[in-house]
N, C-alpha and C positions, 0 to 999 in steps of 0.2 A: 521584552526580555532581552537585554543584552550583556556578552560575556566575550572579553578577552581570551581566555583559555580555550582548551580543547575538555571541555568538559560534555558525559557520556547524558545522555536524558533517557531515565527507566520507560519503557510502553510496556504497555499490554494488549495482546491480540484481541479482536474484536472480530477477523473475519479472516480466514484466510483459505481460500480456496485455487485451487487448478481446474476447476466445472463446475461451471455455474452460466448455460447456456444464456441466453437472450438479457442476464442483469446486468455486464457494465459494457456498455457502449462509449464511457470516455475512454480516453488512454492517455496516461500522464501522472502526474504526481499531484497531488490539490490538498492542500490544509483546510479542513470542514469546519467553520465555526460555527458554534452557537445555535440558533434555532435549525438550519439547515440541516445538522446531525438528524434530528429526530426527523426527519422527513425524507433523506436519504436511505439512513437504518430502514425503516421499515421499508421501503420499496426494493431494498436492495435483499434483503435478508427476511423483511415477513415477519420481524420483529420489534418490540417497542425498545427503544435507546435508552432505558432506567437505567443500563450498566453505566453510561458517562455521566460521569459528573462532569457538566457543563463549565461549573464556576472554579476546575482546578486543573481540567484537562482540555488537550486540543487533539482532534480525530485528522491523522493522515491516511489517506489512500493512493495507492498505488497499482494503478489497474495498465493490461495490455489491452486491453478493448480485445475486439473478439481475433480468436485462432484456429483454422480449418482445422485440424486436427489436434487430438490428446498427445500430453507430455508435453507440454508448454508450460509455465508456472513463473510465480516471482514471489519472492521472499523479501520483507524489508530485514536486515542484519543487524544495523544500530542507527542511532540517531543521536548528534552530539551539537556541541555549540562550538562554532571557531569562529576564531575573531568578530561575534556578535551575529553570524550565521548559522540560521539553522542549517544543517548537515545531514540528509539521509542516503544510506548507503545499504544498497539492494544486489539481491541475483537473480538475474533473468533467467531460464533454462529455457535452451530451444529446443523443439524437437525435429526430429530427421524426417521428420512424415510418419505415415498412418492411416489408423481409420481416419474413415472421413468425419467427424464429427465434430462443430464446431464448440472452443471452447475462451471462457473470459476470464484468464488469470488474474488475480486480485490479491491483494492484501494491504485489511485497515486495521488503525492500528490506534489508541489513546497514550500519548505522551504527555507525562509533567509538564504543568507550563501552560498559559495561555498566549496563545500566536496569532496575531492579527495572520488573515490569510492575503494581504497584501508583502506578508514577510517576505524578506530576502530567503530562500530557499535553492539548496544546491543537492544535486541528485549525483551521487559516485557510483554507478552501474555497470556488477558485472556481470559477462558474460558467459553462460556456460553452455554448451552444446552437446546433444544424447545422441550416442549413437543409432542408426538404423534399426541396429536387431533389440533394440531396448536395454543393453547391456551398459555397464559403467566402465 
């Protein structure tokens, strides 16, 4: 799939959690093809992958791997094509401290389009930081 412009590619959430102790141990951005979705999904989630359509959709995840404490999180925002690059563009929230309990911020995501997961992929990450007292 390649594209000159800045064009937007629709998803739909499939997972998006701030606790979800001992499930994602990667951290990184990773494009899930194909048979690997359904074996993912369920270890990650406990569920069967009938939501993807395999032959129209491609599954991104976006994990921090594990964090000592709550109020950690990541959002993927949009995901678009520029100049024949996928483009996903996130917000990480960190937290100031806390309980002590560890947690594995995630979020996966099904995008229009099928993408080799050798794709060129570019990650725009921001940054957001919670205050101590848990206030905005």
């Amino acid at each position: 799939m390649n594209s000159t412009d800045r064009s937007e590619i629709p998803f739909r959430n499939l997972l998006h959690t701030g606790y979800s102790p001992s499930r994602f141990f990667l951290v990184g951005l990773y494009l899930i093809p194909d048979v690997e979705v359904a074996d993912a999904w369920e270890r990650l989630v406990g569920e069967t992958a009938h939501t993807i359509d395999l032959a129209t959709e491609t599954v991104i995840l976006f994990t921090l791997g594990h964090r000592p404490t709550p109020g950690h999180g990541v959002t993927i925002d949009r995901v678009f094509v520029e100049d024949g690059q996928l483009v996903v563009e996130a917000t990480e929230e960190r937290s100031a401290g806390g309980l002590d309990t560890a947690v594995s911020p995630a979020h996966m995501i099904a995008v229009q389009g099928k993408w080799s997961p050798n794709s060129d992929i570019r990650l725009r990450l921001q940054v957001t930081f919670a205050p101590r007292d848990g206030r905005t």
